[in-house]
N, C-alpha and C positions, 0 to 999 in steps of 0.2 A: 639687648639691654645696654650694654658698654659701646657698641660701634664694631666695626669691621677692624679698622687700626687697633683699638687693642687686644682684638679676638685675635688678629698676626703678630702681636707683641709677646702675648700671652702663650701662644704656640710657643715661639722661637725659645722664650722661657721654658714651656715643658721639656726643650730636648737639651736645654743644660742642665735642670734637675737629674734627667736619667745619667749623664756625664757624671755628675756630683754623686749619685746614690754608688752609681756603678765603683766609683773609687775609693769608696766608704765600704762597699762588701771586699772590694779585694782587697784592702786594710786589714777588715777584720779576719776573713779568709787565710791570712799569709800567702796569697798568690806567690810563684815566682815571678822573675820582669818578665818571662817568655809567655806564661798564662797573662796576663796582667795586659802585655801591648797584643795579645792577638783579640782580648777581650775589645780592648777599646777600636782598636782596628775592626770587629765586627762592627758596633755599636756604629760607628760614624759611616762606614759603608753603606750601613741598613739605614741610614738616616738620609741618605741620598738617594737612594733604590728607591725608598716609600716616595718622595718628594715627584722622584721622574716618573713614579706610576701612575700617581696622584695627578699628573700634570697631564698622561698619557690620556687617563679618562676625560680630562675636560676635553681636551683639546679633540677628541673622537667624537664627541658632541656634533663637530661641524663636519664630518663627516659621513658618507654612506657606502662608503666603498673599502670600510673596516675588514681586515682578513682575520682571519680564525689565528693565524700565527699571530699577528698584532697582539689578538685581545690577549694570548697566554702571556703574553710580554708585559702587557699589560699588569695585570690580575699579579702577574710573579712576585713584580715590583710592590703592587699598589698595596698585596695582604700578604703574598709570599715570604718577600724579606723582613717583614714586621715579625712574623712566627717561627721563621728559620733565625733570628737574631734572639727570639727569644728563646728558643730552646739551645741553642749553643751558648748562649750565656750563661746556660744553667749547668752545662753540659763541663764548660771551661772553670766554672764558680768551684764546679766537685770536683776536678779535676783527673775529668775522663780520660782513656786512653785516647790518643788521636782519631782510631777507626771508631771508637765510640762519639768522640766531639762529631766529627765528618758526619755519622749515622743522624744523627738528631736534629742536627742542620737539615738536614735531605728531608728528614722524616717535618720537620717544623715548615720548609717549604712549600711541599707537599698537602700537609694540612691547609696551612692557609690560601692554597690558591681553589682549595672544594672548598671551602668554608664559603669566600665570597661569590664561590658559584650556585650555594647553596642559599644565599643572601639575594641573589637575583633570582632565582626560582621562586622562592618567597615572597619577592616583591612583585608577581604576576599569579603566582597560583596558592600565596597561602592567606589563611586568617585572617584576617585586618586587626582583629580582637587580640592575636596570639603575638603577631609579628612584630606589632607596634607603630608601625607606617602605612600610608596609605597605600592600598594596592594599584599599582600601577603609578607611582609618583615615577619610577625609574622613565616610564615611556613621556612621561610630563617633560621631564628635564630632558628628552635625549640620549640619554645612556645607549652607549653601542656595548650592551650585554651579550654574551655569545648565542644566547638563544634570538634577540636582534639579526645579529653575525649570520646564524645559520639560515632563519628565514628570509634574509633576504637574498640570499644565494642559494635557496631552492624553491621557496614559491614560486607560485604561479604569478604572470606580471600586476593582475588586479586586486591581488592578497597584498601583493610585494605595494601599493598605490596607495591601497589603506593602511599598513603598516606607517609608512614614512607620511602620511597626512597625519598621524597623530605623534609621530616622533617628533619631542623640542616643540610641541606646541603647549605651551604653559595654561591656557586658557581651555586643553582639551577637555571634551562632555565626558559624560560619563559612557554613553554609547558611544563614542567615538574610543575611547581608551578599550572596552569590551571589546572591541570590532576587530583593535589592533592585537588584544591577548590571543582571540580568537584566531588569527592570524598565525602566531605563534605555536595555537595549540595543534593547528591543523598541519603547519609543517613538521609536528614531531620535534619541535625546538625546545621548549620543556623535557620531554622525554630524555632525547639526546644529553642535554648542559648534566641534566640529572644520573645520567648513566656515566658520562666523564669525570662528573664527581667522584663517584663510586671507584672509577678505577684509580683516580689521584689516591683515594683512601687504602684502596689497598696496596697500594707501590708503597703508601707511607707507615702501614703496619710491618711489611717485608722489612724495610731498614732496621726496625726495633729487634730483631737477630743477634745484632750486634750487643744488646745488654742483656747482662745476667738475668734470670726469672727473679721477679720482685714484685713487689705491692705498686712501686711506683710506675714498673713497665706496664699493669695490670689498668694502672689509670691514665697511661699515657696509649694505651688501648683502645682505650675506652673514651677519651678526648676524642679520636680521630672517627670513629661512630658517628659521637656526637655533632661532630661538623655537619654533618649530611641526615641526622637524623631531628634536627633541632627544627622545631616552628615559632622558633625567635630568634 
């Protein structure tokens, strides 16, 4: 509606609002300066991290020779540090003990990098009704998702031919995008992305150890579920 320029105007804007709310809770909070500057030192860290993962994705687009270590690098950055900043914000707002702050960091990392692995499993095997996007737009654009990652480093080479024919082809059919799921389903690469989900989830339940039995550990529980059990 507005244009590109002020859709990046309007970004750059959103991450001074978080600046500005952020110094108005620990106002009200009575942070001390030591909670106060580790706060804002997350916040600008995780503003960068998201930026380089975000950058990581496009830029893996033109490529095909994506490693499995990349994409974690990736993925860490692009949803990790958005959910590890979010929860240790919350973490430093209450003024948790340090192995509590540490925990929830971990545990908020952790989340978000199955969440957006749950996010690309979705965009090849879920809903279209539930999900909200079209299935298979990720193979449209080129996305080097890790279920991509893995098939193309164990298919077979005529799997591996139709896969990358319809990878980054914006005008791909409808048969041709099937052809390329298809591909995917038969390397076990859904399966696979979906089972390392599961294990992020549970690395990131183990860290919640660290907080007393509560109503809110019981929902913070239960978030981390919900990453991998969502069909939206």
């Amino acid at each position: 509606l507005w244009g590109e320029p002020i859709a990046i105007i309007a970004g750059d804007a959103l991450f001074a609002k978080v600046f500005e709310a952020a110094a108005a809770n620990a106002k009200r909070l009575g942070l001390d300066g030591a909670h106060a500057v580790e706060l804002f030192d997350t916040l600008s860290k995780a503003s960068f991290e998201i930026c380089q993962g975000q950058a990581l994705d496009m830029l893996f687009e033109e490529r095909a020779d994506v490693s499995e270590i990349e994409y974690m690098r990736m993925v860490s950055g692009k949803t990790g540090a958005l959910l590890e900043a979010s929860a240790k914000v919350g973490a430093l707002s209450g003024k948790g003990k340090p192995e509590q702050v540490r925990a929830l960091a971990e545990y908020g990392r952790l989340i978000g990098m199955a969440f957006q692995m749950q996010d690309d499993v979705l965009g090849v095997a879920g809903a279209q009704e539930k999900f909200g996007k079209p299935i298979g737009s990720d193979v449209r654009e080129g996305k080097r998702t890790l279920m991509v990652v893995r098939a193309l480093a164990t298919a077979p080479p005529d799997d591996k031919d139709t896969l990358l024919r319809a990878l980054g082809k914006r005008d791909a059919s409808e048969a041709e995008l099937k052809a390329a799921i298809d591909v995917l389903k038969r390397a076990g690469a859904i399966d696979y992305v979906a089972e390392r989900a599961r294990g992020l989830v549970a690395q990131a339940k183990l860290k919640l150890k660290a907080l007393p039995e509560s109503r809110a550990k019981e929902v913070l529980l239960e978030l981390a579920d919900f990453t991998i059990k969502r069909e939206f």
